[in-house]
C-alpha positions in Angstrom: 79.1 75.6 -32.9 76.1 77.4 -31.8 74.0 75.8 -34.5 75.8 72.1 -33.5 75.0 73.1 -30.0 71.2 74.3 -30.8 70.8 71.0 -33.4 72.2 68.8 -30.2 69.6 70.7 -28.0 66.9 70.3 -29.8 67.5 66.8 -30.7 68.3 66.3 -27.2 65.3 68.1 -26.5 63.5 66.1 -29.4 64.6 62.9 -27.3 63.6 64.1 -24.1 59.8 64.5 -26.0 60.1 61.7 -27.7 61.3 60.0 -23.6 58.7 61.4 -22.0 56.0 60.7 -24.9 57.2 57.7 -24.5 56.9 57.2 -20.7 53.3 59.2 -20.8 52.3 56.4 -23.3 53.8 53.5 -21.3 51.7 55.0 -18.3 49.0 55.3 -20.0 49.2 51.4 -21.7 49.9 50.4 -17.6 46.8 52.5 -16.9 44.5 50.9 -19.4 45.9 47.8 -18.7 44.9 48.7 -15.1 41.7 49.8 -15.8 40.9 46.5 -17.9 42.0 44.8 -15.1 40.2 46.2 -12.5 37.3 46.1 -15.2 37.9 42.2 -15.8 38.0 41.8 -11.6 34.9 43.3 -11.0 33.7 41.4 -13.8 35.1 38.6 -12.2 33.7 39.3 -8.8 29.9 39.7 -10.0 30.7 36.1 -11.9 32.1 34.4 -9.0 29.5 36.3 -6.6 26.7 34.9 -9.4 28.1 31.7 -9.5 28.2 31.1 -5.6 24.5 32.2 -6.0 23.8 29.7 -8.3 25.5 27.4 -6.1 23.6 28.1 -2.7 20.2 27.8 -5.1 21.3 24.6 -6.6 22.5 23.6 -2.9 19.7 24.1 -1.2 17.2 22.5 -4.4 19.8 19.4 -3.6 18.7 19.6 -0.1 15.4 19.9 -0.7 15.1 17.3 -3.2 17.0 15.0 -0.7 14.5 16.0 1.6 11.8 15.0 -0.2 13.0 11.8 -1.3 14.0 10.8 2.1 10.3 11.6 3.1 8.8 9.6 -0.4 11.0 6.8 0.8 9.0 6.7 4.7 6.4 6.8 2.8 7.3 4.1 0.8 8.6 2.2 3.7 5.2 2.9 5.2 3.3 1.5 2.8 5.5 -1.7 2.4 4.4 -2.4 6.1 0.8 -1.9 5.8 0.7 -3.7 2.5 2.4 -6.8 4.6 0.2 -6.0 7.3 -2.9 -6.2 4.7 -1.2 -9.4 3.3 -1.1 -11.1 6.8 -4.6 -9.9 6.9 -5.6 -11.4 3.7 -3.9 -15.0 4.8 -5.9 -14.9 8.3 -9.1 -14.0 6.7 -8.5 -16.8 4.2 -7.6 -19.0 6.9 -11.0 -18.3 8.5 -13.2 -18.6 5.4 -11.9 -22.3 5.0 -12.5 -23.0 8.6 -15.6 -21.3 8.2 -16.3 -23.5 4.8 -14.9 -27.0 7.0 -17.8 -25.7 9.5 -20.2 -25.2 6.9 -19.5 -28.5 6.0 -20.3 -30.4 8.7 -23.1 -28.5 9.0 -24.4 -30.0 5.5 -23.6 -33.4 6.7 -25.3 -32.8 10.0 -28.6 -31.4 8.2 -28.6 -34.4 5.7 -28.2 -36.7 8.7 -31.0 -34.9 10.5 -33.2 -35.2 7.1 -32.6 -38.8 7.2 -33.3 -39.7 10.7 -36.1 -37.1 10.4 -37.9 -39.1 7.2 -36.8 -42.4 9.2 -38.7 -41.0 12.1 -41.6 -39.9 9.7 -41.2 -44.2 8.3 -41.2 -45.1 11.8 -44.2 -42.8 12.8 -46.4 -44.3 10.1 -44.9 -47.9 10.9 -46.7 -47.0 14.6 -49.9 -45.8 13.1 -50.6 -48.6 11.2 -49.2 -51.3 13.8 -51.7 -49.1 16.3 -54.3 -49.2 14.2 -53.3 -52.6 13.7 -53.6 -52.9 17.5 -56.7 -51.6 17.6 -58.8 -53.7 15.3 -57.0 -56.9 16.6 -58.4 -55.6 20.2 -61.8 -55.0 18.6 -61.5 -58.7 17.5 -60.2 -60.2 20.7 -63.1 -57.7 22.6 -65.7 -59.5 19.9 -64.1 -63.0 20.4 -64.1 -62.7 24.1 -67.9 -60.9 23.4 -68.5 -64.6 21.8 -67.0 -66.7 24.0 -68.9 -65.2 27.1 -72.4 -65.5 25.2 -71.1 -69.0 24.7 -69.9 -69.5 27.8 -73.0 -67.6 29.5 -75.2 -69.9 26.6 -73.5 -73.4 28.2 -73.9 -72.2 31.4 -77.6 -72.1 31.0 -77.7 -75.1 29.4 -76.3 -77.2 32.1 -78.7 -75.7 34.7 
């Protein structure tokens, strides 16, 4: 019985080994597991932590990038404005040159019609030369036919006395 009793104790005893390797082992599979875990959440964190990083760079290049196409479209704006501004320009200068070209113009006419009067004048000048000399030589004739008439008259005169 002894035996029986020593065989139950030691199997007993074998079983409360084989419990407690058992447990030990099951602690130790819930420590790993623990430690993996802990391992993955720390792995986690520095991911996350990395990707929130990533996120505030990316954020703020948005930001930026917004910023500077918000300031490219002023610009843009800008130059639309001064490129009507140029255009307005353009039409009022144009507007100008043909009033300037209408003046111009009438300018040409009012030469030519100064040219014309001016060779008429030139006709008219040479018209007055030869009419005055003209003048003259029929003066010099009626001087010499009055010159005649008074010799003739002084020659009668003379005669009759």
């Amino acid at each position: 019985d002894k035996e029986t009793e020593t065989k139950f104790q030691s199997k007993d005893h074998q079983e409360s080994n084989t419990d407690v390797e058992l447990i030990r082992l099951k602690v130790e599979k819930k420590e790993l597991l623990q430690s993996d875990q802990e391992k993955m959440i720390s792995t986690l964190d520095k991911e996350l932590k990395t990707a929130k990083d990533l996120n505030k760079i990316m954020q703020d290049e948005y930001d930026n990038a917004r910023k500077a196409i918000s300031l490219q479209m002023t610009k843009l704006k800008d130059l639309e404005l001064k490129l009507a501004s140029m255009e307005t320009e353009k039409a009022n200068l144009v507007a100008e040159l043909a009033t300037v070209v209408e003046q111009l113009k009438e300018e040409k006419k009012l030469r030519d019609l100064i040219y014309s009067d001016l060779g008429k004048v030139k006709e008219l000048e040479l018209k007055l030369k030869n009419e005055s000399a003209a003048r003259v030589s029929i003066e010099m004739e009626l001087r010499s036919v009055r010159d005649e008439l008074e010799c003739l008259d002084t020659t009668r005169n003379g005669r009759e006395n």
